[in-house]
MARMI-162589 format. One record per residue (C-alpha): x, z, y. Coordinates in Angstrom, 1 decimal. Each point is the difference from the previous one (the first is absolute). Layout:
REM MARMI-162589
{{X,Z,Y}}
...
//
This chain:
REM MARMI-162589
{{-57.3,-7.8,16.9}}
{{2.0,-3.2,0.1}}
{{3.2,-1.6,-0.9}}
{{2.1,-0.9,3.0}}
{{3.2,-2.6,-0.7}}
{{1.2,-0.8,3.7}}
{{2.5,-2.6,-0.2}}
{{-0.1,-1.5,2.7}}
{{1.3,2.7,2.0}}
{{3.3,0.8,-1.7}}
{{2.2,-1.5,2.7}}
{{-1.4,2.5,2.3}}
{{-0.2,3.3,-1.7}}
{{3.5,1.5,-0.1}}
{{0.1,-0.5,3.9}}
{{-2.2,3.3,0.1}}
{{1.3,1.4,-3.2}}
{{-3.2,-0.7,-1.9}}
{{-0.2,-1.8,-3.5}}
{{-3.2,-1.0,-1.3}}
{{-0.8,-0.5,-3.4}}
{{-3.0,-0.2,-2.6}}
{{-1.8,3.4,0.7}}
{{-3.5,1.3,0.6}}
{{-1.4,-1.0,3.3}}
{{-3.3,2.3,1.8}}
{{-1.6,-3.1,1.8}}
{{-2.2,1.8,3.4}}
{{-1.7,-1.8,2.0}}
{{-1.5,1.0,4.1}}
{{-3.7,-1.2,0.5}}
{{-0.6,1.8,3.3}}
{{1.7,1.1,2.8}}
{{-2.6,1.9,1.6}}
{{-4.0,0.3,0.6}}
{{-1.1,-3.9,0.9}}
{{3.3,-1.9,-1.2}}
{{-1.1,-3.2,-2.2}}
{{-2.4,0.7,-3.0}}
{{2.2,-3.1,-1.4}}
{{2.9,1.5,-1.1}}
{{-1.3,1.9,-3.1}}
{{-1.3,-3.5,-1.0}}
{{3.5,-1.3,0.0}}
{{1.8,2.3,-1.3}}
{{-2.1,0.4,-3.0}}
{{-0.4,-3.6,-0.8}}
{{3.6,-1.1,0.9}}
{{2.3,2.4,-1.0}}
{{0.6,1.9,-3.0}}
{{0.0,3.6,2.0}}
{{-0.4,3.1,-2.6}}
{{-1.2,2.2,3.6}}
{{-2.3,-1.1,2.5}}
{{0.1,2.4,2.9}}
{{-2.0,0.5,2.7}}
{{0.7,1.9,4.2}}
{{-3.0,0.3,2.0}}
{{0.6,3.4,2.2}}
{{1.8,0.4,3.0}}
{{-0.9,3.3,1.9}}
{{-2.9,-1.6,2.5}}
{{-1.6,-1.3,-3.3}}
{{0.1,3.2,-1.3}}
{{-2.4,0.8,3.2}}
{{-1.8,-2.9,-0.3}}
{{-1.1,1.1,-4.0}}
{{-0.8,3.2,0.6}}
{{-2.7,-0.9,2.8}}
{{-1.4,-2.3,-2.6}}
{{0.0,2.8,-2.2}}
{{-1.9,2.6,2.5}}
{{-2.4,-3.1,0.2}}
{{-0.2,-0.5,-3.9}}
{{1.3,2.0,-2.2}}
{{0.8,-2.7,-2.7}}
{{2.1,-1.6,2.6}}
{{3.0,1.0,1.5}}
{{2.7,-2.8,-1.9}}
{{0.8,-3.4,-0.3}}
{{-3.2,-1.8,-1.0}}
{{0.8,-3.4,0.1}}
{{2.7,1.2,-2.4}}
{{-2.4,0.8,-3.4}}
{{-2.8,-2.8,2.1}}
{{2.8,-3.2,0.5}}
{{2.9,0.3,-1.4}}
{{-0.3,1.9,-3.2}}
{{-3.6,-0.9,-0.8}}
{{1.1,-3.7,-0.9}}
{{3.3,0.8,-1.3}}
{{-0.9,2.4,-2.4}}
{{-0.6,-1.8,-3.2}}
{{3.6,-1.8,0.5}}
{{1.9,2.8,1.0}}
{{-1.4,1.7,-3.4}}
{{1.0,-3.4,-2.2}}
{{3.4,0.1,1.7}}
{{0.1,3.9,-0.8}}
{{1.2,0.5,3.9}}
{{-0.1,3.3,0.9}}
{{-1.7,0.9,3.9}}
{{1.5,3.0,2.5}}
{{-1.7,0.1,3.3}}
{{-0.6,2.5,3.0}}
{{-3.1,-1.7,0.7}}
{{-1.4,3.4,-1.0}}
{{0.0,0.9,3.8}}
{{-1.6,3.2,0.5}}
{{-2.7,-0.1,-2.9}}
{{2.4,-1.5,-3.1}}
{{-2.9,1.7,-2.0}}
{{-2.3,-2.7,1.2}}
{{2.0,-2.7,0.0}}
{{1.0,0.9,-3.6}}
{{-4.3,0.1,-0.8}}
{{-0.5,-3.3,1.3}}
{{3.0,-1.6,-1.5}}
{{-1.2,1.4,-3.7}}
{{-3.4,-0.9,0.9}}
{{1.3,-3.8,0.2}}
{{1.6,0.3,-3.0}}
{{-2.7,1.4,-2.1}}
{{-2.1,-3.6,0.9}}
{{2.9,-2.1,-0.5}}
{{0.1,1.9,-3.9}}
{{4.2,1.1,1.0}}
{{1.7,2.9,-1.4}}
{{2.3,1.2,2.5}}
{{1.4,3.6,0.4}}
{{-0.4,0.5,3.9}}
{{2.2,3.0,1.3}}
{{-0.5,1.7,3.3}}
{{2.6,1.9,1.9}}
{{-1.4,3.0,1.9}}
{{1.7,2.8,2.5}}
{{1.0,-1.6,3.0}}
{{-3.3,0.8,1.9}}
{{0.6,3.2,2.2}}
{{-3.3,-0.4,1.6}}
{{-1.2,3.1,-2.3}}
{{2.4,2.0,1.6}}
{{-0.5,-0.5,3.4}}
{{-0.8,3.6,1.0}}
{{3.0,1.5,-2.0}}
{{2.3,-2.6,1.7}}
{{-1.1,1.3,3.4}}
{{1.1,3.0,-0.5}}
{{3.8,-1.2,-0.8}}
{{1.2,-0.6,3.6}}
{{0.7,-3.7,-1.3}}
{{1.7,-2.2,2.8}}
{{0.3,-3.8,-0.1}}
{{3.2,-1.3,-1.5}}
{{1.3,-2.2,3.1}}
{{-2.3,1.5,2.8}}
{{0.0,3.6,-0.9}}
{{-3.6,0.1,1.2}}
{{-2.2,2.1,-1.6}}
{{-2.6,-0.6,-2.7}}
{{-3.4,-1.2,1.7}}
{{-3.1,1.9,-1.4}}
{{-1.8,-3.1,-1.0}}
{{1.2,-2.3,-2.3}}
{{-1.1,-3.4,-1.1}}
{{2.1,-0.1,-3.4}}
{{3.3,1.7,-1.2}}
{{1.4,-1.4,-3.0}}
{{3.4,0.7,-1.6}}
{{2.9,-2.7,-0.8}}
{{0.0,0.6,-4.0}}
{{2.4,-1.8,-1.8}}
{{0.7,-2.1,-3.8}}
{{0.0,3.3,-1.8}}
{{-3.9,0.0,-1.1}}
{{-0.3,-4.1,0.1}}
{{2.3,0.5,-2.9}}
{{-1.4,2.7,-1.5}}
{{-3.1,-2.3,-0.3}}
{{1.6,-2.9,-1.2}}
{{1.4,2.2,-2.9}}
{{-3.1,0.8,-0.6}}
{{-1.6,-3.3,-1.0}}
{{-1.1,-1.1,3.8}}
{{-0.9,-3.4,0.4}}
{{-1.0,0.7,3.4}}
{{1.4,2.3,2.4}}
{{-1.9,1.2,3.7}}
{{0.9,2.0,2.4}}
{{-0.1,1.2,3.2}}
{{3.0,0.5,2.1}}
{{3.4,-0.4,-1.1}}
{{2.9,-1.7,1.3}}
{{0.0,-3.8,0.3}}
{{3.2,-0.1,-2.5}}
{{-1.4,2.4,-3.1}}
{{-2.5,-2.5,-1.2}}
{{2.9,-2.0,-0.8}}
{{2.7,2.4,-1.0}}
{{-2.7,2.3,-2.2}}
{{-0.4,-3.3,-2.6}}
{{3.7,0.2,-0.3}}
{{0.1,3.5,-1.0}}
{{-2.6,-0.7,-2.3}}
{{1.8,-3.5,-1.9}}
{{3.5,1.8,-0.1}}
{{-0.7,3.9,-0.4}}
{{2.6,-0.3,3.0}}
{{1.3,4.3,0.9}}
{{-1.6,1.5,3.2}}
{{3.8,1.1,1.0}}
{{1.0,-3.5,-0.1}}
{{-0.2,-0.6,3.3}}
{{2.1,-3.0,0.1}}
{{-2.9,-1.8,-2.4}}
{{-2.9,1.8,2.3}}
{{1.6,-1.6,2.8}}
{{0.5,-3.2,-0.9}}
{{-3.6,-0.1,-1.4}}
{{-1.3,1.3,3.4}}
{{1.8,-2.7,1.5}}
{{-1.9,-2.3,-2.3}}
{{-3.3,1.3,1.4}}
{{1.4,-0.1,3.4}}
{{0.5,-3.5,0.2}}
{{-2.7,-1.3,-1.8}}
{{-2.9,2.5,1.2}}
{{-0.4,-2.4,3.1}}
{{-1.3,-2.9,-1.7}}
{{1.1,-3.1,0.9}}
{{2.4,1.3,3.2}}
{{3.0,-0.1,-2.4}}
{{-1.0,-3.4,-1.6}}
{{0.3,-1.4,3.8}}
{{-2.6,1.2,2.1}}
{{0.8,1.6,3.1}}
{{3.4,-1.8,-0.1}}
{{2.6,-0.4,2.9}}
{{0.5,-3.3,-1.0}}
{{-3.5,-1.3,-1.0}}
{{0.7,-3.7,0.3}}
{{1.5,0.0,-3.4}}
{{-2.6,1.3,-1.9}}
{{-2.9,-2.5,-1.1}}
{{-3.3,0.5,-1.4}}
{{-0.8,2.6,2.3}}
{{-4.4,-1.0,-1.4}}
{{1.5,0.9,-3.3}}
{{2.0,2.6,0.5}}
{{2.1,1.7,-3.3}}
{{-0.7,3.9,-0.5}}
{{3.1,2.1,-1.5}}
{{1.3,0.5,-3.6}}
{{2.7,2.1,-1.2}}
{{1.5,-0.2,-2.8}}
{{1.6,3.5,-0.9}}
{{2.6,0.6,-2.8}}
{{0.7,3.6,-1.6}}
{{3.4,0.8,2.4}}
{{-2.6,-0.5,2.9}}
{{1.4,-3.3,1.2}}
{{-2.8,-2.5,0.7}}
{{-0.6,-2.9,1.3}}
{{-2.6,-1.6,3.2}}
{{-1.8,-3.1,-0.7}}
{{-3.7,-1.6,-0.1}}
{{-1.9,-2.0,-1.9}}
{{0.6,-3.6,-0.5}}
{{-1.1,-2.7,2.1}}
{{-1.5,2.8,2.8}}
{{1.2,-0.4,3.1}}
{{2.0,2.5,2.2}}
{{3.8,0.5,-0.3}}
{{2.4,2.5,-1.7}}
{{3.5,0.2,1.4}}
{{2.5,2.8,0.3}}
{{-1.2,-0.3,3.7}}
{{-3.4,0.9,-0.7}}
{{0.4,2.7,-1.9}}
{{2.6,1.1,1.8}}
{{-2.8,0.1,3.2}}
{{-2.5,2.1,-2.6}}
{{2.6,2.4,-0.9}}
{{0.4,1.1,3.6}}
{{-3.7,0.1,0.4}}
{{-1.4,3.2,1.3}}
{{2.8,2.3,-0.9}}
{{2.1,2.3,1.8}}
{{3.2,1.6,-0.9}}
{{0.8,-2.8,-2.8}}
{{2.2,3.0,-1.8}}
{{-3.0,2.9,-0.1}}
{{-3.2,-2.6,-0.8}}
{{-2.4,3.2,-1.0}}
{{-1.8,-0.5,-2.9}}
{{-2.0,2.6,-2.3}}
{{1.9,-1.0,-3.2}}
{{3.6,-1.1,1.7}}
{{1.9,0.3,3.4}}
{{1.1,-3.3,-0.2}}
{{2.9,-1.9,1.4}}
{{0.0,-3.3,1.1}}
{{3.2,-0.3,2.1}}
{{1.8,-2.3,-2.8}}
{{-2.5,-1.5,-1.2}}
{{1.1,-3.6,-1.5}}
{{-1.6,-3.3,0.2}}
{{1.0,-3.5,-1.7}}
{{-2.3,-2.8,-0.4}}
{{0.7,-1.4,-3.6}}
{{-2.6,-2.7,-0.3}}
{{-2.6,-1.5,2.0}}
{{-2.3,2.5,1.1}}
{{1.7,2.6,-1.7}}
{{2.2,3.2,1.5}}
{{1.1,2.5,-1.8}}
{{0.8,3.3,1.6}}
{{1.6,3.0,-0.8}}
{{2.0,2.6,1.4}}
{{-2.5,2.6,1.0}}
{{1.2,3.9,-0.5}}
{{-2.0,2.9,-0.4}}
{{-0.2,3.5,0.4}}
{{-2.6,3.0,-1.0}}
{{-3.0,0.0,1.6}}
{{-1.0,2.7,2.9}}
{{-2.2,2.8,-1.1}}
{{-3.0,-1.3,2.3}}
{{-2.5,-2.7,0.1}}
{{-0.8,-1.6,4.0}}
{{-3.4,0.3,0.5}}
{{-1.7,-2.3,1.8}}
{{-3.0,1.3,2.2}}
{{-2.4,-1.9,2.3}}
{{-2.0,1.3,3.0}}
{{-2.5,-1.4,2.6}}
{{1.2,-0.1,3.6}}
{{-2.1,-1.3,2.4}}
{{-1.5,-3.6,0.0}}
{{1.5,-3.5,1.3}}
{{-1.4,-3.0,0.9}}
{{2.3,-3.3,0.4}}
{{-1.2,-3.2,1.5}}
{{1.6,-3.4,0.0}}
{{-1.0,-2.8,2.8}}
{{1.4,-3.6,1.1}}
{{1.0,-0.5,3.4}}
{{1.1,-3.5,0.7}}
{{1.2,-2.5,3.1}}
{{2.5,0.5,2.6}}
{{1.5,3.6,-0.1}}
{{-1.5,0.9,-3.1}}
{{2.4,2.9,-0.5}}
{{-0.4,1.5,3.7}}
{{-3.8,-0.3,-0.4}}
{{0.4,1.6,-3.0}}
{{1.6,2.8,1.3}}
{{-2.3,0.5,2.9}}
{{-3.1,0.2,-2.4}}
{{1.7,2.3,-2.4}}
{{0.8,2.5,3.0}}
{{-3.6,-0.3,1.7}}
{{-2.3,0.5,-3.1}}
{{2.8,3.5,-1.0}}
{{-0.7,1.1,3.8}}
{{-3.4,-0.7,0.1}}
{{-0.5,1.9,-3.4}}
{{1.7,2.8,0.8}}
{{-0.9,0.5,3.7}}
{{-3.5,-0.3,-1.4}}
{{0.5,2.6,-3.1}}
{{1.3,2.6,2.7}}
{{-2.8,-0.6,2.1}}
{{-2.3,2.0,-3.2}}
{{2.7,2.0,-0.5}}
{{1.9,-1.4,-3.3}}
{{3.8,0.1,-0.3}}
{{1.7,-3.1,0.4}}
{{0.8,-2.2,-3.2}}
{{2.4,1.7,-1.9}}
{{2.0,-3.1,-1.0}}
{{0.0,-3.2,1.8}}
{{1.8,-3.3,-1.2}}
{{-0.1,-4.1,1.4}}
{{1.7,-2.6,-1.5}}
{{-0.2,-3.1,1.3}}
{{0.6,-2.2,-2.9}}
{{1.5,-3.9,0.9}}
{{3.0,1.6,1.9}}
{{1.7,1.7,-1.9}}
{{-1.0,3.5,0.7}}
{{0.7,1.7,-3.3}}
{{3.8,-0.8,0.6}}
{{0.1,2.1,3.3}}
{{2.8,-0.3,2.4}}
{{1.5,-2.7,-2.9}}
{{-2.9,-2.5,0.7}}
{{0.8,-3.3,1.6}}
{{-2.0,-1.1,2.6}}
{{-2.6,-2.6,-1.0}}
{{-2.5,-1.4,2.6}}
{{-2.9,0.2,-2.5}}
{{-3.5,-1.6,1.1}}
{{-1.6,1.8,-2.7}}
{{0.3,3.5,-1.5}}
{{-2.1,2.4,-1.8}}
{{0.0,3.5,1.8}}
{{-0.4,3.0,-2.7}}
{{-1.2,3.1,1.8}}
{{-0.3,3.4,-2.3}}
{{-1.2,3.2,0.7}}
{{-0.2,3.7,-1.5}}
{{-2.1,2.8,0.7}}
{{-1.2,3.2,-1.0}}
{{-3.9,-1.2,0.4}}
{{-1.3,-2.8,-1.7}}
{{-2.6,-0.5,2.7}}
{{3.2,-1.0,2.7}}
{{1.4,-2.3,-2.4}}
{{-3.3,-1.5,0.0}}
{{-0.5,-0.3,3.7}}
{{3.4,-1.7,0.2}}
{{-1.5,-2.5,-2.4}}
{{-3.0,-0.8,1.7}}
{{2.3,-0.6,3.6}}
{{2.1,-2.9,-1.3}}
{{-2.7,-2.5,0.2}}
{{-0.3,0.1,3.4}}
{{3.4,-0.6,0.4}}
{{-1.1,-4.0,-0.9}}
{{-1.7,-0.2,3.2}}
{{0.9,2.6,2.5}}
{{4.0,-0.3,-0.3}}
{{2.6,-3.0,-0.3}}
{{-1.0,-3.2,-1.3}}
{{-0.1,-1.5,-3.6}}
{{-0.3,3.5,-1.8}}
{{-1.7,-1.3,-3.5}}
{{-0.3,0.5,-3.2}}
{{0.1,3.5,-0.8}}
{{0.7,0.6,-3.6}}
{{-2.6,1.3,-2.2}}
{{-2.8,0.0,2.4}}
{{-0.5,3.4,1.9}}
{{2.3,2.7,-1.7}}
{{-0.5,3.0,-1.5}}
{{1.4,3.7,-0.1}}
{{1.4,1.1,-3.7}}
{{1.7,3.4,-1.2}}
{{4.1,0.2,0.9}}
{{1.0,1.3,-3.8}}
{{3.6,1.8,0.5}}
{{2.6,0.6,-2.2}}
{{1.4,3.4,-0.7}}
{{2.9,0.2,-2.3}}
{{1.5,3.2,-2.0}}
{{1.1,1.5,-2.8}}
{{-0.9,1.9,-2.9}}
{{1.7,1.7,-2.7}}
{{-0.9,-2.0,-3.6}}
{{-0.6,3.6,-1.8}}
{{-3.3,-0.1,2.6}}
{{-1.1,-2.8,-1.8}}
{{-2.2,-0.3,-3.3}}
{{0.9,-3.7,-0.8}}
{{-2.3,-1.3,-3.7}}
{{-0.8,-3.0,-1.5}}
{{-3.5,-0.6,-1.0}}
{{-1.0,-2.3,-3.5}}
{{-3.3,-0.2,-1.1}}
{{-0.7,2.7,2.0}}
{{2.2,2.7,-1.7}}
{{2.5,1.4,2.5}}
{{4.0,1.1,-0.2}}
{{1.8,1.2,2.3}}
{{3.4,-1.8,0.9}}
{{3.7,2.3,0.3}}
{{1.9,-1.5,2.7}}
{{3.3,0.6,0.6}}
{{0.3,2.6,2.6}}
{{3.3,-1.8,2.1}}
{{2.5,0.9,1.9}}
{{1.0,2.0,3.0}}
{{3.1,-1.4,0.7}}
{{0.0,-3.4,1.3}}
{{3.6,-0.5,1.5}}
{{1.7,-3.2,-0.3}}
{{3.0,-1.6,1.3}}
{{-1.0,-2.3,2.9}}
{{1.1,-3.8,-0.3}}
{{3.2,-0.4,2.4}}
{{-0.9,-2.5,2.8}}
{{2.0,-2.9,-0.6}}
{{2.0,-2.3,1.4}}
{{-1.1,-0.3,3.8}}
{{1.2,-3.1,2.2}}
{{2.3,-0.4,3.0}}
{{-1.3,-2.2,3.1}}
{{2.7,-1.5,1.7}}
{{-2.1,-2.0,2.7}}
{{0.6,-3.4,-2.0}}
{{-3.5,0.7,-1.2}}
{{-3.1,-2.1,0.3}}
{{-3.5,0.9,-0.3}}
{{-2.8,-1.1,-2.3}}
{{-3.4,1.7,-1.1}}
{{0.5,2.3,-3.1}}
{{-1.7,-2.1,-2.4}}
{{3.0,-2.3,0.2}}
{{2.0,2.5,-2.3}}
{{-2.7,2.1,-1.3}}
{{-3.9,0.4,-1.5}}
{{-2.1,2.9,0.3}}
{{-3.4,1.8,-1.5}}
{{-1.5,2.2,2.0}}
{{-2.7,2.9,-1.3}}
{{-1.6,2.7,0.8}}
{{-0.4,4.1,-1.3}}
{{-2.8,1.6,2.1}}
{{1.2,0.3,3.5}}
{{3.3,-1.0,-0.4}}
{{1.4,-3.5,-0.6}}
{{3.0,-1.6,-2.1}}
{{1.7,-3.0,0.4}}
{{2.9,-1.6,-2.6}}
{{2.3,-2.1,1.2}}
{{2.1,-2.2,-2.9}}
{{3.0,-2.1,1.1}}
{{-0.1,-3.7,-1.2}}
{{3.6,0.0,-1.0}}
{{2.4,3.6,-0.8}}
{{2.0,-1.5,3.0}}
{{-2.9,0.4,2.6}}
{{-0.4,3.9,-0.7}}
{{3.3,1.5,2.0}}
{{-1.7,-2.0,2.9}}
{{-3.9,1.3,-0.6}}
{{1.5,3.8,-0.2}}
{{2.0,-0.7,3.7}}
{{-3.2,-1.3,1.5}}
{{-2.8,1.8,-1.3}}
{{0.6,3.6,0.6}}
{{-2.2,2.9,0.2}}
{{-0.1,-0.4,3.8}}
{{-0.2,-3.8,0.1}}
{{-2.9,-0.4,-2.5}}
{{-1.8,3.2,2.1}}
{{0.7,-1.9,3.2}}
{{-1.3,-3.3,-1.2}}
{{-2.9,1.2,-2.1}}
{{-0.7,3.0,2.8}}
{{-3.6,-2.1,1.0}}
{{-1.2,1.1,-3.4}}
{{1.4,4.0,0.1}}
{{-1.1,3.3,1.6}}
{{2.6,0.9,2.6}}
{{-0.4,3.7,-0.8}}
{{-0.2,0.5,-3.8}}
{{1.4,-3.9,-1.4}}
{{3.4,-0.4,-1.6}}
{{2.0,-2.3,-1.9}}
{{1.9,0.5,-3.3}}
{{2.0,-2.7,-1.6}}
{{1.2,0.3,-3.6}}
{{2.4,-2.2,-2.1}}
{{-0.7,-1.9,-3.0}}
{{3.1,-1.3,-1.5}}
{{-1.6,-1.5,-3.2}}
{{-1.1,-2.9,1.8}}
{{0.9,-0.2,3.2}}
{{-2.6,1.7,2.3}}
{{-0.9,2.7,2.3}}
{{-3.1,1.7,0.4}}
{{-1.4,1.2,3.2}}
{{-2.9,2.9,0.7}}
{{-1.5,-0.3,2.9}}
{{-1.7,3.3,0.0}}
{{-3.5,0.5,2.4}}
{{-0.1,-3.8,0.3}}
{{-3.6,-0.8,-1.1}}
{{-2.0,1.8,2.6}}
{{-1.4,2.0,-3.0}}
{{0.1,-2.3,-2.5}}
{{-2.8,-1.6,-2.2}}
{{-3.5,0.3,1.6}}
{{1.0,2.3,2.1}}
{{2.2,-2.5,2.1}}
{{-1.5,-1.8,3.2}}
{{2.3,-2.4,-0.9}}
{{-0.2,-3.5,-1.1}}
{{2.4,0.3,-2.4}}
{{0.1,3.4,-1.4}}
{{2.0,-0.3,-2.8}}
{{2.8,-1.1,1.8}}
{{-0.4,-3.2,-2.1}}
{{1.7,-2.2,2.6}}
{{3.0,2.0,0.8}}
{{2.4,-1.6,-2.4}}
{{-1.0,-3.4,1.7}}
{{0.6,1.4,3.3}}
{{3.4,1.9,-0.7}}
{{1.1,-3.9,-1.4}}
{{-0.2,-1.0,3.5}}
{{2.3,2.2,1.5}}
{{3.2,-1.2,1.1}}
{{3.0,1.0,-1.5}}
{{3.7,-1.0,0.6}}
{{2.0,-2.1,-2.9}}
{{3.3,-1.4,-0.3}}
{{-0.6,-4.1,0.4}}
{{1.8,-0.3,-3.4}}
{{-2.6,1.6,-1.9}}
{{-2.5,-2.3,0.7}}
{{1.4,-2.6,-1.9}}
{{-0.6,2.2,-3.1}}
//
């Protein structure tokens, strides 16, 4: 660990009640943000930073899927390859001179195998490092006893499907640190929450209490912002045109003390941007009910959550409460549905859109009149977008007389073969419909699995968690949780008047936003530029307003929206529940993360007094 003297920051600490002084500092630094984010960013971290932890997230529930086909194709895949192959591989004999110690889910479905090739690597680069593998979130194994449970899904209350393509627990820090105690230099696993890689090194360096939840909560916060990569360090931003060096873009540090307090930042002369704006837009990202954030280890509470910026690129936070944990994990479950098959094309001249449109609608009818002809049910999900005209935006968009857009059509279906036959029809479309179709995307398209997501719960004493050294197992106690998870709810605040002296400008005047997504449903934060603009965001974006003007992205019959306060800096949160059209790669959709919706909420009109514009 490292001395810390932060000087230049003592005319800003007492306004959040914080004092800093020479102490112990747990230096962590975020390398990935998922499966395919830049190979780069271990490179700079390691060589220009002095991080103690390098940590790694890969999984997100449709890589789960994805790893455990390549597992049923080989069984010594099935995790993040490019992980031991790229990134570590080259890294390896600095990380070990630097004594930087490694936790990463890149363990997929087969940690076992990633852990082998890994040691394999280091046995011809002559290293001796202690490589630790976290087992017990894998409920594959118990498949057939699962069935038998009359398990619903969490948000759906659908039942269990019979066929799985991977199941896989949310562990938490508990056994990460157990490992770490134990002389890991490495640490792999399969799935655990995004936040634990990060929060189970702090347990480790300051031997902080499982009952302090307050500490557990602010650690998980820690993880939470950073386990994004470089969206916290200005990617993704509202307000992009003041970061720079987007080709060189800075991943995430924090710099934790032993009260839990920590600071955001990057390494030196990166690019990217850290601001209490953009952490601010992380901290919102993908959560729900900031008071009840579920978390194996914590329930934490991010309502009052503090930000200050107290040097260039650097923002400490704290503020983040905690409670005990529930007595279950969330399980998350995958299942094939059907097939898809999505094809992209450029129609261009005069009346681009309307010929666009026309196509779509012919090469659908055509399909399906032709399908029910041989008797095969009609596509079971249908979607166009015409993209140049603003079609994601709905009954929002602007009209735009486009002379060129590209038309999206997707499909599902039960049978692969009538995906495929919709496939092999768009072609034709080039010569026997409206002129200037080109370009389709990709070349002729083909059909691929739909992988679902099923969500539920299971009680942690069903679990056998264990940590694996050198082959020699123990088993992990976890604390079993609590039942009770009542709260008091954050009163809303202060909500303003109209009058009619009003006037109207787009949101982002007086706010920025982040939106994310959590399976089927979406999230989007909203964080007022100035305390003085918040009264005004609560009086025009209610529940009903927000439903009405995002309603092009919800189910009519089963889609609500929930707003909740968060008073620690100045920003609401809204769940727009059933707003992906399934979510993941099981959305038609273009965007089916719901990755645009903050930018589109930004536009919507809301009504100010003029005198706040001057602020």
């Amino acid at each position: 660990m490292v001395d810390w003297r932060i000087n230049f920051i003592q005319n800003n600490e007492n306004k959040i009640g914080v004092k800093m002084e020479d102490q112990r500092i747990v230096k962590i630094g975020c390398a990935s943000g998922f499966w395919g984010d830049t190979n780069t960013a271990a490179f700079q971290l390691v060589h220009l930073s002095d991080i103690n932890y390098l940590v790694f997230d890969y999984l997100s529930e449709i890589t789960m899927s994805i790893m455990a086909k390549a597992m049923m194709t080989n069984p010594e895949h099935g995790y993040a390859l490019d992980f031991v192959s790229r990134v570590m591989t080259p890294l390896l004999k600095k990380i070990s001179d630097k004594k930087i110690k490694v936790i990463s889910n890149a363990g997929g479905v087969n940690p076992l195998a990633c852990r082998d090739a890994l040691q394999k690597v280091l046995e011809a680069q002559g290293l001796d490092l202690k490589i630790a593998v976290v087992l017990g979130d894998d409920l594959m194994p118990q498949q057939a006893e699962l069935n038998t449970q009359n398990i619903k899904e969490m948000f759906s209350g659908e039942d269990l499907p019979s066929q799985l393509a991977s199941c896989n627990a949310y562990l938490g820090a508990v056994p990460i640190r157990d490992a770490l105690d134990q002389g890991a230099d490495i640490v792999i696993t399969g799935r655990v929450v995004d936040s634990a890689v990060v929060l189970a090194p702090l347990l480790h360096e300051y031997q902080w209490s499982l009952e302090d939840y307050d500490k557990l909560s602010q650690g998980s916060l820690a993880g939470h912002i950073i386990e994004c990569g470089a969206q916290c360090t200005g990617g993704n931003f509202t307000d992009w045109r003041l970061v720079q060096g987007f080709d060189n873009m800075g991943f995430p540090i924090v710099e934790v003390k032993a009260d839990a307090s920590f600071i955001v930042t990057k390494p030196k002369g990166t690019g990217g941007l850290v601001s209490v704006a953009t952490v601010a837009e992380q901290v919102v990202y993908e959560i729900g009910n900031p008071q009840a954030y579920l978390l194996p280890d914590v329930t934490a509470d991010f309502s009052k959550v503090k930000l200050e910026q107290v040097g260039e690129d650097r923002v400490l936070v704290i503020g983040a409460k905690g409670r005990a944990p529930t007595q279950q994990y969330k399980v998350s479950a995958t299942y094939p549905d059907g097939y898809r098959v999505l094809v992209s094309f450029l129609i261009a001249g005069r009346e681009a859109p309307e010929k666009a449109q026309v196509i779509a609608d012919a090469i659908l009818t055509k399909c399906e009149r032709v399908l029910a002809l041989r008797s095969v049910p009609p596509f079971l999900e249908k979607s166009v977008e015409i993209l140049g005209i603003e079609s994601t935006y709905g009954a929002n968009a602007q009209q735009i007389n486009s002379r060129e857009v590209v038309v999206k059509i997707a499909v599902k279906h039960m049978f692969k073969e009538a995906c495929m036959f919709f496939a092999s029809e768009i072609a034709q479309a080039s010569t026997g419909m409206a002129p200037a179709l080109a370009g389709i995307v990709g070349g002729r398209p083909k059909a691929s699995p739909v992988i679902k997501l099923f969500s539920f719960l299971v009680d942690k004493s069903k679990l056998s968690v264990a940590i694996d050294i050198n082959g020699q197992r123990q088993n992990i106690q976890i604390p079993s949780g609590c039942s009770d998870q009542s709260f008091d709810v954050v009163a809303v605040g202060e909500v303003a008047q109209f009058t009619g002296q009003e006037i109207e400008v787009p949101l982002v005047e007086i706010a920025h936003a982040r939106s994310g997504d959590k399976g089927n449903h979406s999230n989007i934060g909203v964080i007022a530029r100035q305390p003085e603009y918040l009264p005004w965001i609560r009086a025009n974006l209610t529940e009903e307003k927000v439903k009405e003007y995002m309603q092009h992205v919800l189910d009519p019959e089963k889609s609500k929206v929930i707003r909740y306060e968060i008073t620690g800096f100045n920003a609401l949160n809204f769940m727009l529940e059933n707003a992906l059209g399934g979510g993941g790669i099981a959305s038609l959709r273009i965007d089916p993360q719901g990755k645009a919706f903050a930018q589109q909420l930004l536009d919507m009109p809301v009504k100010i007094p003029a005198s706040l514009k001057s602020f």
